[in-house]
N, C-alpha and C positions, 0 to 999 in steps of 0.2 A: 362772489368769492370763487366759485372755482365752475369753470368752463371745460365746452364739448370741445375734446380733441378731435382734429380730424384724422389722428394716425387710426382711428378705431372703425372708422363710419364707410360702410359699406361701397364698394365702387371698382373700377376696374384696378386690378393687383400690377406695380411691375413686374417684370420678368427677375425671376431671380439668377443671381450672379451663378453661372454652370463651374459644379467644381472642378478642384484638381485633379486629376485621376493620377496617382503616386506612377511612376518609370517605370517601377518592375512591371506592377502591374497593365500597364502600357507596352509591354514588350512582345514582340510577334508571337503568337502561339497561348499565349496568358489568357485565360478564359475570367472574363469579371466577377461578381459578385464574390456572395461571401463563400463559395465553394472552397475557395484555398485560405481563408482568414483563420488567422488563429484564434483557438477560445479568446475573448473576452475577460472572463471570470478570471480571477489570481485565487481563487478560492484553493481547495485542498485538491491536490492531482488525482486522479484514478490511479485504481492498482494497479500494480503489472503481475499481468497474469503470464504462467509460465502452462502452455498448452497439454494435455495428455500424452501426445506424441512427442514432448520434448523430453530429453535427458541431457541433463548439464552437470559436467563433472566440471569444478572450481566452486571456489565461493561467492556468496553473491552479498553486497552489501550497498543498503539504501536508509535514507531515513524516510521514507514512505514507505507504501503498503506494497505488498508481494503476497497472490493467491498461487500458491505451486496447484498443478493438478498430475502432474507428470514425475520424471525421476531427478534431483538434483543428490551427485554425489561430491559433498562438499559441504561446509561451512554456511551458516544463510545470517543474516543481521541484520532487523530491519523496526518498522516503528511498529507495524500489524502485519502478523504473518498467520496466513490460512493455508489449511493445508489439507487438500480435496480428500475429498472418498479412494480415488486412484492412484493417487500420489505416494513418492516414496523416496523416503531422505533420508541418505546415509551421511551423521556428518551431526555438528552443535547448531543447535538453534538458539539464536540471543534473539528477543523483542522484547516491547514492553508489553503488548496483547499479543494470544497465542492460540490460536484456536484448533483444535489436531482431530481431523474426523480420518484421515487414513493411517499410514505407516512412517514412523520413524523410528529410526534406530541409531543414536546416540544421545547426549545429554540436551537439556531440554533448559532454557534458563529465563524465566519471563517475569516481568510483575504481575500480570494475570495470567495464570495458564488454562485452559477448557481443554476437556477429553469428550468429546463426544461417543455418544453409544457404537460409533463404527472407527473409534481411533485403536491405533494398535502401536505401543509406544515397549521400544527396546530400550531403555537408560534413564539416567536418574532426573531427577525432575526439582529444580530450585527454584521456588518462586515465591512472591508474596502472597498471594491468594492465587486456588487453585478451585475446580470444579471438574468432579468425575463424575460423568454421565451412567448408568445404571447399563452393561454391556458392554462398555469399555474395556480392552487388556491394556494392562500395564505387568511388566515386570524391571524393577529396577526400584531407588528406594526415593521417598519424598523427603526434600529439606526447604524448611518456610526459614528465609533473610529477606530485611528490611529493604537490603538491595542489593537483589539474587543478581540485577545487570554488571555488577562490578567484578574484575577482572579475576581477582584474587580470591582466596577466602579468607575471610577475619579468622585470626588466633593462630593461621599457618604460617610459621619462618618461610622466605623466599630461599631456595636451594640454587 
């Protein structure tokens, strides 16, 4: 009923067919392997990280992550925003996580917000769930909405 293949049975191999090598990569100067390949992965991007020594005055908006460690003076908008020990943001922060271990000083607006023991936050703080770490400053005032990310505030006429 059922018989030895011989595609399986030990012996000398052909030679296999040598691939394509794609043009660019073929092109004078182009060094091979996977040193210039892009990730693979489509998974979730890495943060961008905004360096110490950087200070960015505009706004910045992503729907990915953003770790500032430096000065952004301006508006930030993003999906997770961290925000270093050195860091220092003059300006509204919208994310849906928020995590603040240095200085900010304007309004704060997240579905989770985190103050860590070394955050130092100048303005008011709207979120759905919030956590102050034990040595945290805050001055300005706390307000819990269902959905603090939304432009407007419920019950205020538009002027």
């Amino acid at each position: 009923m059922f018989s030895k293949s011989r595609i399986n049975e030990p012996g000398p191999k052909a030679p296999e067919p040598e691939k394509k090598v794609p043009e660019a990569a073929a092109a004078p100067g182009a060094k091979s392997g996977s040193e210039f390949a892009a990730p693979v992965s489509r998974g979730k991007p890495a943060a961008s990280v905004l360096s110490s020594d950087l200070t960015v005055v505009g706004n910045l908006k992503t729907t990915g992550d953003i770790q500032v460690e430096g000065v952004v003076e301006g508006d930030i908008r993003a999906h997770l925003l961290t925000v270093g020990e050195s860091a220092t943001i003059r300006g509204e922060i919208v994310a849906d996580d928020i995590v603040i271990n240095g200085r900010v000083i304007g309004r704060v607006r997240g579905l989770k917000v985190r103050l860590t023991s070394t955050a130092r936050v100048e303005g008011d703080i709207i979120h759905k769930t919030i956590a102050i770490e034990s040595g945290a400053h805050f001055e300005g005032s706390v307000q819990r909405q269902d959905d603090p990310l939304s432009e407007g505030r419920p019950g205020l006429a538009a002027h």
